[in-house]
FILUM-977312 format. One record per residue (C-alpha): residue number from 0; x, y negated, z negated. Coordinates in nm, 2 decimals. Example, Ala and Ser with C-alpha at 12.3 -4.5 7.8 and 13.67 -1.06 7.14 Angstrom:
BEGIN
<atom seq="0" px="1.23" py="0.45" pz="-0.78"/>
<atom seq="1" px="1.37" py="0.11" pz="-0.71"/>
END
This chain:
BEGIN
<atom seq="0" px="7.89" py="2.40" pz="2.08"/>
<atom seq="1" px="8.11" py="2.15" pz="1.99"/>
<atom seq="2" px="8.08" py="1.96" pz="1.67"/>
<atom seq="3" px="8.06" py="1.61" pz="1.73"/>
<atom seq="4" px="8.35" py="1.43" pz="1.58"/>
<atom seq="5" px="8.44" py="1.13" pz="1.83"/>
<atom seq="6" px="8.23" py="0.97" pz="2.07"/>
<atom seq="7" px="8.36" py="0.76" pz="2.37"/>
<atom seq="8" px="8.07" py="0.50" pz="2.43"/>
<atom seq="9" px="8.06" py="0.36" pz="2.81"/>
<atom seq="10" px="7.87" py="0.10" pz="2.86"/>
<atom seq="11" px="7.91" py="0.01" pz="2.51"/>
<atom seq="12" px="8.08" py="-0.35" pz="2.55"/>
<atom seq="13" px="7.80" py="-0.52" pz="2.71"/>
<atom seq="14" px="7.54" py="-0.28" pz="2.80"/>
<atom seq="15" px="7.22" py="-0.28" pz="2.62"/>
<atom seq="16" px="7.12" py="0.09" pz="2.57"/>
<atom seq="17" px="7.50" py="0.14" pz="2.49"/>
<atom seq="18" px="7.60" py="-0.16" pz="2.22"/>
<atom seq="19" px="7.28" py="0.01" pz="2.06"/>
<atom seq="20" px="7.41" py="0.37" pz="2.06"/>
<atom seq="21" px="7.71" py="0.28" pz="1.94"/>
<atom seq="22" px="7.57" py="0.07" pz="1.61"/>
<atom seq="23" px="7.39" py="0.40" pz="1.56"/>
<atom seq="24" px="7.68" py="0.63" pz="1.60"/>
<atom seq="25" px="7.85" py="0.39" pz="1.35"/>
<atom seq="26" px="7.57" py="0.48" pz="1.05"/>
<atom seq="27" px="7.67" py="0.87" pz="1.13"/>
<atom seq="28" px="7.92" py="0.99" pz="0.86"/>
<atom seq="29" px="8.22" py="1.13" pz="0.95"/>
<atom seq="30" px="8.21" py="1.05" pz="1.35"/>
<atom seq="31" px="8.44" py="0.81" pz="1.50"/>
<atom seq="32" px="8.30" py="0.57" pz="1.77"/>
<atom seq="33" px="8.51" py="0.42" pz="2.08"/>
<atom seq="34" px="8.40" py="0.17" pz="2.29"/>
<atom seq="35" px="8.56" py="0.26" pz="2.67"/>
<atom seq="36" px="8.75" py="-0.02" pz="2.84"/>
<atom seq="37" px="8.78" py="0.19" pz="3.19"/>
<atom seq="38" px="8.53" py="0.13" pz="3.47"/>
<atom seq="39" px="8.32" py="0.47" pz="3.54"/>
<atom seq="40" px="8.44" py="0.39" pz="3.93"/>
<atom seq="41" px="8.80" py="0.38" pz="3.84"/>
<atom seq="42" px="8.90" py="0.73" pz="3.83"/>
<atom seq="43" px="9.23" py="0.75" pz="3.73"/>
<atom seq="44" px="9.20" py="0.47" pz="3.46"/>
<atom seq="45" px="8.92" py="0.68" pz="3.36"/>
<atom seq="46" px="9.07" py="1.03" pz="3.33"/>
<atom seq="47" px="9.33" py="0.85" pz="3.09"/>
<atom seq="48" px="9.13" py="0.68" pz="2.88"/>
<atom seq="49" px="8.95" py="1.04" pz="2.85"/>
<atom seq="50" px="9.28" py="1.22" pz="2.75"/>
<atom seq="51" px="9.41" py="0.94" pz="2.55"/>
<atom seq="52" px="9.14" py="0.92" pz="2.32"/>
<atom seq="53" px="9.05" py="1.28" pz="2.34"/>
<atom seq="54" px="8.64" py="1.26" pz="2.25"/>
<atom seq="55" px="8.43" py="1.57" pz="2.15"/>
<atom seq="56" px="8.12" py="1.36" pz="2.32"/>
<atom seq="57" px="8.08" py="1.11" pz="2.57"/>
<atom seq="58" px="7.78" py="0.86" pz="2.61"/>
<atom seq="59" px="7.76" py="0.68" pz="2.92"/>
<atom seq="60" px="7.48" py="0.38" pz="2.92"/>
<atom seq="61" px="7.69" py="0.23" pz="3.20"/>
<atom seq="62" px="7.44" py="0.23" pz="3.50"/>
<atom seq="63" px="7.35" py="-0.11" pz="3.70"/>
<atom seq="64" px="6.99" py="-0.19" pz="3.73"/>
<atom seq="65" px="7.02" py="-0.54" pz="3.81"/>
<atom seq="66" px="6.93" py="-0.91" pz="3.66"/>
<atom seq="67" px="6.69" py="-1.02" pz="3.61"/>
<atom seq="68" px="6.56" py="-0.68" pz="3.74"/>
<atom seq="69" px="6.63" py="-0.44" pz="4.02"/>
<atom seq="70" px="6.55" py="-0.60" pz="4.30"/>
<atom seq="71" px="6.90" py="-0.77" pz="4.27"/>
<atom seq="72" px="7.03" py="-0.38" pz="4.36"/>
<atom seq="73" px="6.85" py="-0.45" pz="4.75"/>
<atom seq="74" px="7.11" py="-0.76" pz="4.80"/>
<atom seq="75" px="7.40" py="-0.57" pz="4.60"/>
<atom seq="76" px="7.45" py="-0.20" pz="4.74"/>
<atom seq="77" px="7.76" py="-0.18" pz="4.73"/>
<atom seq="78" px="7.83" py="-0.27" pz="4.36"/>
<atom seq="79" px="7.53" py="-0.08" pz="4.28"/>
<atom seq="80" px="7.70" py="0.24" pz="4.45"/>
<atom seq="81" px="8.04" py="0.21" pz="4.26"/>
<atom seq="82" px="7.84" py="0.24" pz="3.95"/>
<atom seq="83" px="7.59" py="0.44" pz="3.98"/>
<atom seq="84" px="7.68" py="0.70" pz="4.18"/>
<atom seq="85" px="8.05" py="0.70" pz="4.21"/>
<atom seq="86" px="8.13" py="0.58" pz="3.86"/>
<atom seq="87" px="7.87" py="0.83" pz="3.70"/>
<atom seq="88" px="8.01" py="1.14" pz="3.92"/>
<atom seq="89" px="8.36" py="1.05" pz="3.80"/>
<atom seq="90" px="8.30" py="1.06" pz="3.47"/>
<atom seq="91" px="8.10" py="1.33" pz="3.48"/>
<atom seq="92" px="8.34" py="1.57" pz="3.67"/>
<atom seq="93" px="8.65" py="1.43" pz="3.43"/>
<atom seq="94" px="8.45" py="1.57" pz="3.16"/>
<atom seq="95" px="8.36" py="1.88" pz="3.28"/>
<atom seq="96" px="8.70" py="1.95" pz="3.37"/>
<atom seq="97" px="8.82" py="1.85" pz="3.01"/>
<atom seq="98" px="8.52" py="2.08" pz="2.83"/>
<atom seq="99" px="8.34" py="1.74" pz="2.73"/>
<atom seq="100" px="8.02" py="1.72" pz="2.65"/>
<atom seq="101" px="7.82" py="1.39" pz="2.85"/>
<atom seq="102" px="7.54" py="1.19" pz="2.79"/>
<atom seq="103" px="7.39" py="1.02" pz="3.08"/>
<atom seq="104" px="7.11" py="0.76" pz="2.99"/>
<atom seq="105" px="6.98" py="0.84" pz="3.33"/>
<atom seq="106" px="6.60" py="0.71" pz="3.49"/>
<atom seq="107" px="6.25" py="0.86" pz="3.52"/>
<atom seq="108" px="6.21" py="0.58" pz="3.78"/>
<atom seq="109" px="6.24" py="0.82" pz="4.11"/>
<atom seq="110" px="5.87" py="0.94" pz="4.09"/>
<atom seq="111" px="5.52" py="0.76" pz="4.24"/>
<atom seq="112" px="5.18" py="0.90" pz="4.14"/>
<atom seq="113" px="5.11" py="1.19" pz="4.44"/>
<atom seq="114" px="4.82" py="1.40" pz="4.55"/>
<atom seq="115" px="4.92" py="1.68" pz="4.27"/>
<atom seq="116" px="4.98" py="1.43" pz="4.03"/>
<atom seq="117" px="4.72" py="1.17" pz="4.04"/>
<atom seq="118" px="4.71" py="0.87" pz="3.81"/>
<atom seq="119" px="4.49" py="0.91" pz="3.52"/>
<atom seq="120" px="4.51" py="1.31" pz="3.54"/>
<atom seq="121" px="4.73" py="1.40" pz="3.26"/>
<atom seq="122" px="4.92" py="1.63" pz="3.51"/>
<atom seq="123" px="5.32" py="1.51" pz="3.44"/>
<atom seq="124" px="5.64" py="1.55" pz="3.68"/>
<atom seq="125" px="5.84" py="1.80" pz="3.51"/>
<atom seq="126" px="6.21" py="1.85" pz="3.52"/>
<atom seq="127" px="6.19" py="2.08" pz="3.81"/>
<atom seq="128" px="6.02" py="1.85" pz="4.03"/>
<atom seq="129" px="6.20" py="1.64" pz="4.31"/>
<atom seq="130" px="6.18" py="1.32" pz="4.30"/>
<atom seq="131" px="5.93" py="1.15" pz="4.52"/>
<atom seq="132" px="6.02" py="0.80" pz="4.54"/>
<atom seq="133" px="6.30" py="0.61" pz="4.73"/>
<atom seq="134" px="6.10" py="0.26" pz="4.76"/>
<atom seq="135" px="6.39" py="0.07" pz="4.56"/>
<atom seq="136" px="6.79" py="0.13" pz="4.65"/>
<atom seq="137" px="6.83" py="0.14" pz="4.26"/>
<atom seq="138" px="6.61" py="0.43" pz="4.23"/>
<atom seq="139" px="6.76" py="0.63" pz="4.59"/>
<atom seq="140" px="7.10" py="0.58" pz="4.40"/>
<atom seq="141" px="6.96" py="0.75" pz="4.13"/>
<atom seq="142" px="6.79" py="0.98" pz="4.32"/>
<atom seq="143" px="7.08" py="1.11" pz="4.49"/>
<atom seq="144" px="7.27" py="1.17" pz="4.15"/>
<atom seq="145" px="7.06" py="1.39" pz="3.99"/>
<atom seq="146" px="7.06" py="1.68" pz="4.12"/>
<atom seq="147" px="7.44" py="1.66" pz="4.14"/>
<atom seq="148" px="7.47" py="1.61" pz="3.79"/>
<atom seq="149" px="7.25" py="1.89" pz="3.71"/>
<atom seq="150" px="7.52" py="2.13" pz="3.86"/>
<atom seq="151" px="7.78" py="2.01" pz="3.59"/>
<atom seq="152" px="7.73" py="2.27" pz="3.24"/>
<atom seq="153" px="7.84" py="1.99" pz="3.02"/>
<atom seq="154" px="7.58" py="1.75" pz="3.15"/>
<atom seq="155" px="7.28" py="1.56" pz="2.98"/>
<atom seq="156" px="7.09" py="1.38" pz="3.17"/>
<atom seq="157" px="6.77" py="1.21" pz="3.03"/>
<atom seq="158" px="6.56" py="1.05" pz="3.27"/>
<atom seq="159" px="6.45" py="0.71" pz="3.06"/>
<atom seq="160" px="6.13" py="0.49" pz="3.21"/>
<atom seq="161" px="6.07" py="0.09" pz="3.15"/>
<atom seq="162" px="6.25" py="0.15" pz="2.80"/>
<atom seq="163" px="6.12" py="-0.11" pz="2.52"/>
<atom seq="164" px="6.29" py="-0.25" pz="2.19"/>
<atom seq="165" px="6.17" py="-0.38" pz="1.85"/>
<atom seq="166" px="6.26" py="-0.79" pz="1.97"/>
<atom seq="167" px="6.24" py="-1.02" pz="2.33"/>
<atom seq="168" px="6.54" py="-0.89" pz="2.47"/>
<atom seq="169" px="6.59" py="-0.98" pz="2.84"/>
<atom seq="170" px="6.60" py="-0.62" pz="2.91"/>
<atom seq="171" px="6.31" py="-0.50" pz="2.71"/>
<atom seq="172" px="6.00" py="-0.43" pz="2.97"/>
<atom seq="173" px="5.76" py="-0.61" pz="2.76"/>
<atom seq="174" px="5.99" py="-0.90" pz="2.81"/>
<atom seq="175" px="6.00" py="-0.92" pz="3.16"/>
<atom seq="176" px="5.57" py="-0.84" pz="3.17"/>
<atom seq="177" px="5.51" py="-1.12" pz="2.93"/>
<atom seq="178" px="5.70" py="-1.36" pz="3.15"/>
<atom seq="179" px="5.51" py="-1.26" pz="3.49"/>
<atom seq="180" px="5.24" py="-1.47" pz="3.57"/>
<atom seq="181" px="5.05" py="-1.19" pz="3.72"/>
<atom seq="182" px="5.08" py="-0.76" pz="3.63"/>
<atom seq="183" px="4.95" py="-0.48" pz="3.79"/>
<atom seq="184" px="4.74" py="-0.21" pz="3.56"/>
<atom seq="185" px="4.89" py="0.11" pz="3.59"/>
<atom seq="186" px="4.96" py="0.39" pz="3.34"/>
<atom seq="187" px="5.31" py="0.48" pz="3.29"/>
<atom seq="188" px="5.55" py="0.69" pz="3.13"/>
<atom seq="189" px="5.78" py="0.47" pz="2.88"/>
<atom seq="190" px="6.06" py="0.53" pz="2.65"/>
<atom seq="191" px="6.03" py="0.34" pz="2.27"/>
<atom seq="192" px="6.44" py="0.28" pz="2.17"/>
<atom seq="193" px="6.40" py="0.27" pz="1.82"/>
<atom seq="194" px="6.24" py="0.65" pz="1.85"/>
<atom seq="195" px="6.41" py="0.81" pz="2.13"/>
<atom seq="196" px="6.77" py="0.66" pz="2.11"/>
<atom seq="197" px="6.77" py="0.83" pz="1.75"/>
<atom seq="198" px="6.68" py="1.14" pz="1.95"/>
<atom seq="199" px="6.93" py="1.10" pz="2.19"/>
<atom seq="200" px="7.22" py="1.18" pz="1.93"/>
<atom seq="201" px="7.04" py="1.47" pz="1.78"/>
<atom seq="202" px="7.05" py="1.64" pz="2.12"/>
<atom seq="203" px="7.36" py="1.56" pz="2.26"/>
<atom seq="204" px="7.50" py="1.68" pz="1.82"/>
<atom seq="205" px="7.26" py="2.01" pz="1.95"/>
<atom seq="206" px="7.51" py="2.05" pz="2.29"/>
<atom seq="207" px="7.19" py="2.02" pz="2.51"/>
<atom seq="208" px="7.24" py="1.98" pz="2.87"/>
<atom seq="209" px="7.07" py="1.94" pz="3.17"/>
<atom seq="210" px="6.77" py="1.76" pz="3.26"/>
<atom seq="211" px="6.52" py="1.61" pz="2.99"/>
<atom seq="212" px="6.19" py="1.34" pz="3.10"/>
<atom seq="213" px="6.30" py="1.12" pz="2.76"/>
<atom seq="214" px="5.94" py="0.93" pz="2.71"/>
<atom seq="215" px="5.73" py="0.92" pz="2.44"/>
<atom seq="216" px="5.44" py="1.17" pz="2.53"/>
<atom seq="217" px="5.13" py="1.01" pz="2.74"/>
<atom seq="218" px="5.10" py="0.73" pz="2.89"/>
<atom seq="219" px="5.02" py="0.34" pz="2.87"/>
<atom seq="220" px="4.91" py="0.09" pz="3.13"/>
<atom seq="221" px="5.06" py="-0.27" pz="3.12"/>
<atom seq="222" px="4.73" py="-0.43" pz="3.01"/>
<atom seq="223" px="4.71" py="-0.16" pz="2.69"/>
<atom seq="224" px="5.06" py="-0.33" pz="2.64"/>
<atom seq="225" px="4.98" py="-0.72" pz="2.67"/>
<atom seq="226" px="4.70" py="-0.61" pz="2.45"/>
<atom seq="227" px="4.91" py="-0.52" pz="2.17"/>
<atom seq="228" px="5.08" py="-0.82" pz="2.21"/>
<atom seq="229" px="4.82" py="-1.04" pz="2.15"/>
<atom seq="230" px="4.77" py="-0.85" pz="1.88"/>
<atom seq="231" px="5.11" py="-0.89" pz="1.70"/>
<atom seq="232" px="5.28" py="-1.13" pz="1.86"/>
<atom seq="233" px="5.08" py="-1.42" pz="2.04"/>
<atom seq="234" px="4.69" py="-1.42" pz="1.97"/>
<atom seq="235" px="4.67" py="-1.69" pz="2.25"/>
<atom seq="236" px="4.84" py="-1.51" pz="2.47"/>
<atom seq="237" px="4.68" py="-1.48" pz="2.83"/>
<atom seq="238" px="4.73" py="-1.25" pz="3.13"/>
<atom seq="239" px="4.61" py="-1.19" pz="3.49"/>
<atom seq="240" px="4.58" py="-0.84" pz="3.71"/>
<atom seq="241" px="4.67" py="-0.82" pz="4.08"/>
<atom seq="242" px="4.72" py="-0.50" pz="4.33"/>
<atom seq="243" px="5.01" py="-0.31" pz="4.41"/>
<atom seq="244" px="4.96" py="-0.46" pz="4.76"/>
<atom seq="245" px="4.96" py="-0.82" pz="4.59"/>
<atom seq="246" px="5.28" py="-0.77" pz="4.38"/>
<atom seq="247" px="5.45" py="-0.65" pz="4.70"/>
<atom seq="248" px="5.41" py="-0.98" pz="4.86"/>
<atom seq="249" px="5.62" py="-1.08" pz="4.57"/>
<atom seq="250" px="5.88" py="-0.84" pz="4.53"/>
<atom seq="251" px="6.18" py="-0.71" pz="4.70"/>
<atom seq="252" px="6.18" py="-0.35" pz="4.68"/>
<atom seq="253" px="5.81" py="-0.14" pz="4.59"/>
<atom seq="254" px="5.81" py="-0.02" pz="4.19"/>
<atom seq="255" px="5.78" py="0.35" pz="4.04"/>
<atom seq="256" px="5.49" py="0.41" pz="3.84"/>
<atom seq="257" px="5.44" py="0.76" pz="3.72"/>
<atom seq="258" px="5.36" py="1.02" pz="3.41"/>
<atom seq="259" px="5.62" py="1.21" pz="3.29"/>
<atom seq="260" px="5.60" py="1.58" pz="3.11"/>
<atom seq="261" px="5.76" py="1.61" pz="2.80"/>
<atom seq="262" px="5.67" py="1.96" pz="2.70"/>
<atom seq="263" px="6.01" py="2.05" pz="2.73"/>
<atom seq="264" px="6.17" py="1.75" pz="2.53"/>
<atom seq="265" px="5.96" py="1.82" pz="2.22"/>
<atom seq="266" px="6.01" py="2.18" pz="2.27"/>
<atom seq="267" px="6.43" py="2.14" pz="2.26"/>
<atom seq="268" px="6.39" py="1.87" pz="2.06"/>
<atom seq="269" px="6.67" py="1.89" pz="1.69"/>
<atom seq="270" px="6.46" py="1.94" pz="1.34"/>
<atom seq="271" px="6.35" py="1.62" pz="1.18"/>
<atom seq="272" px="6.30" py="1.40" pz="1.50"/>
<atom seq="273" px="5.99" py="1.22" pz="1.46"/>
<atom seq="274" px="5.87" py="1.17" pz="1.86"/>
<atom seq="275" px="5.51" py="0.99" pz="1.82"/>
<atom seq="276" px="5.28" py="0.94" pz="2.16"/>
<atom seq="277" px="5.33" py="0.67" pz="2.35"/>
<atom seq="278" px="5.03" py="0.44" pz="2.17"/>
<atom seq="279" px="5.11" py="0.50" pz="1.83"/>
<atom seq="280" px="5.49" py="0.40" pz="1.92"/>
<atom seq="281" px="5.42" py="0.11" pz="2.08"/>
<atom seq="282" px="5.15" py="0.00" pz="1.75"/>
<atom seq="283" px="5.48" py="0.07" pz="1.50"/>
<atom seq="284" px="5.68" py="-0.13" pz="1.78"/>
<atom seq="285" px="5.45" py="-0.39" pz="1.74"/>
<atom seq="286" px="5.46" py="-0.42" pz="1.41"/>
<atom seq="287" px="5.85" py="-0.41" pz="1.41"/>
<atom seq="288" px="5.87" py="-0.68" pz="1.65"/>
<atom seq="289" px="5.66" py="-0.91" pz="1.44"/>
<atom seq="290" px="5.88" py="-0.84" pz="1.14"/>
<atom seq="291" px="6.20" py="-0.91" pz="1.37"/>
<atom seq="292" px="6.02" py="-1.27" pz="1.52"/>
<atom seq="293" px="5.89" py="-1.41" pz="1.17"/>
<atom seq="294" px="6.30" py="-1.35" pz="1.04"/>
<atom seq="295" px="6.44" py="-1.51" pz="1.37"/>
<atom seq="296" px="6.18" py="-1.81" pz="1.29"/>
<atom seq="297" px="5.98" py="-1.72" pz="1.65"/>
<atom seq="298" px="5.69" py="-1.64" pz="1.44"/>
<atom seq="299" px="5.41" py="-1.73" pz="1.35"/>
<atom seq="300" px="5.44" py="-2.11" pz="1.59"/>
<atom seq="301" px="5.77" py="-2.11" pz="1.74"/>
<atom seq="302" px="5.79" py="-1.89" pz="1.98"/>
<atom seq="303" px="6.03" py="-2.01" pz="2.29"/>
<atom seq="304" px="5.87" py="-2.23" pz="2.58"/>
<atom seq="305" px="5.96" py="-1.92" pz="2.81"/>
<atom seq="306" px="5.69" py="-1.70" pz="2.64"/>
<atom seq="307" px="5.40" py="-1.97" pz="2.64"/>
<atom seq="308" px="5.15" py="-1.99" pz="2.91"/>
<atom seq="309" px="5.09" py="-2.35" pz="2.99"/>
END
């Protein structure tokens, strides 16, 4: 295992997961961050920056999942490809050629509720399963990648789900579920930032590898969510249900719902990573979100006109 000395962040110029790895990696003593200026698809600019800057670890965050969400990946498959499957095979076989150990902030999205593991039973997909689900070209592109990253020994992948951060970030899920007019109500799987990217570090310091569900245990369905939000954030906050077969009149491309194991996460996990389950992260997430929205001056009556029900 190689001790972690300089980390090569990619993704980390305008990437969400990766500007936040790398303000992390910044509070770590004695471990130099770089931010990479190659694109992943780029291979030779790629392989130079790697032996240039010579990293003991490599964090790639750099994956396309599409504005405002993935449905843009149905009308852009091409530029979806050159990231997330070329790109992300190049880097990972430049660093397995060079001994380098890689991170890739990967997605849990490629599973759908089946007959062994029905929704509401508490029976997860584990790491060993296939995935199941191909109903969006963002999640077939991530589909097709895992298992060839699994053969690569310097490899990390960690399947994230609908990931979630302490503010209203575009990218947050409960963003995007506060601003539909309608939800569906279906347990999921989802990762808490502020708890697993924390983790993250820990495992790749640890020289894990291979394939890791990276959710807070259990699940939560988006109306336990909303809920919370009330709660914390808007108490006049208001919200309507609708059926898979109703949202699909109003998407592009069907959506993964699914429950993820995470017996073996918490069992590799480093000492002195606190992983909670999925409702008590979301409550602290809550309550760190409100703290965040009172200092920006959202909270408690100014929230933004985009958040408001009329």
């Amino acid at each position: 295992m190689t001790e972690m000395k300089k980390v090569l962040i990619f993704g980390g110029k305008t990437g969400w997961i990766g500007q936040q790895m790398a303000e992390l990696v910044k509070k770590e003593d004695g471990i130099e961050v770089v931010i990479a200026d190659s694109r992943m698809q780029n291979r030779e600019s790629v392989a130079k920056e790697l032996d240039e800057v010579k990293p003991t670890h490599v964090l790639n965050a750099a994956g396309i999942t599409g504005r405002p969400n993935i449905d843009w990946c149905e009308d852009n498959k091409q530029a979806t490809m050159r990231t997330n499957v070329i790109g992300t095979l190049n880097l990972a076989d430049l660093c397995d050629e060079r001994g380098i150990h890689c991170t890739v902030y990967a997605t849990g999205c490629i599973f759908v509720y089946d007959e062994k593991h029905p929704e509401g039973s508490g029976i997860g997909f584990t790491e060993e399963d296939k995935p199941n689900f191909d109903g969006s070209f963002y999640s077939q592109t991530k589909s097709y990648m895992e298992p060839m990253l699994k053969e690569y020994p310097t490899c990390l992948i960690l399947r994230v789900r609908m990931p979630v951060s302490d503010d209203l970030f575009h990218r947050n899920f409960v963003t995007k579920i506060v601003k539909y007019e309608k939800v569906v109500n279906i347990p999921n799987s989802m990762t808490i930032l502020h708890e697993m990217l924390p983790a993250s570090l820990a495992m790749a310091k640890k020289g894990l590898t291979g394939v890791y569900n990276f959710t807070n245990p259990g699940v939560i369905s988006h109306n336990q969510v909303l809920d919370l939000y009330k709660k914390y954030i808007d108490p006049t906050y208001t919200y309507q249900n609708f059926t898979i077969e109703e949202q699909a009149k109003v998407i592009k491309a069907p959506r993964s719902n699914n429950e993820l194991d995470t017996t073996k996460l918490l069992k590799d996990m480093p000492e002195g990573i606190v992983i909670n389950d999925i409702h008590t992260a979301f409550d602290l997430c809550f309550q760190r979100m409100k703290v965040n929205l009172t200092k920006m001056g959202w909270l408690p009556d100014n929230m933004p006109a985009e958040f408001k029900r009329n």
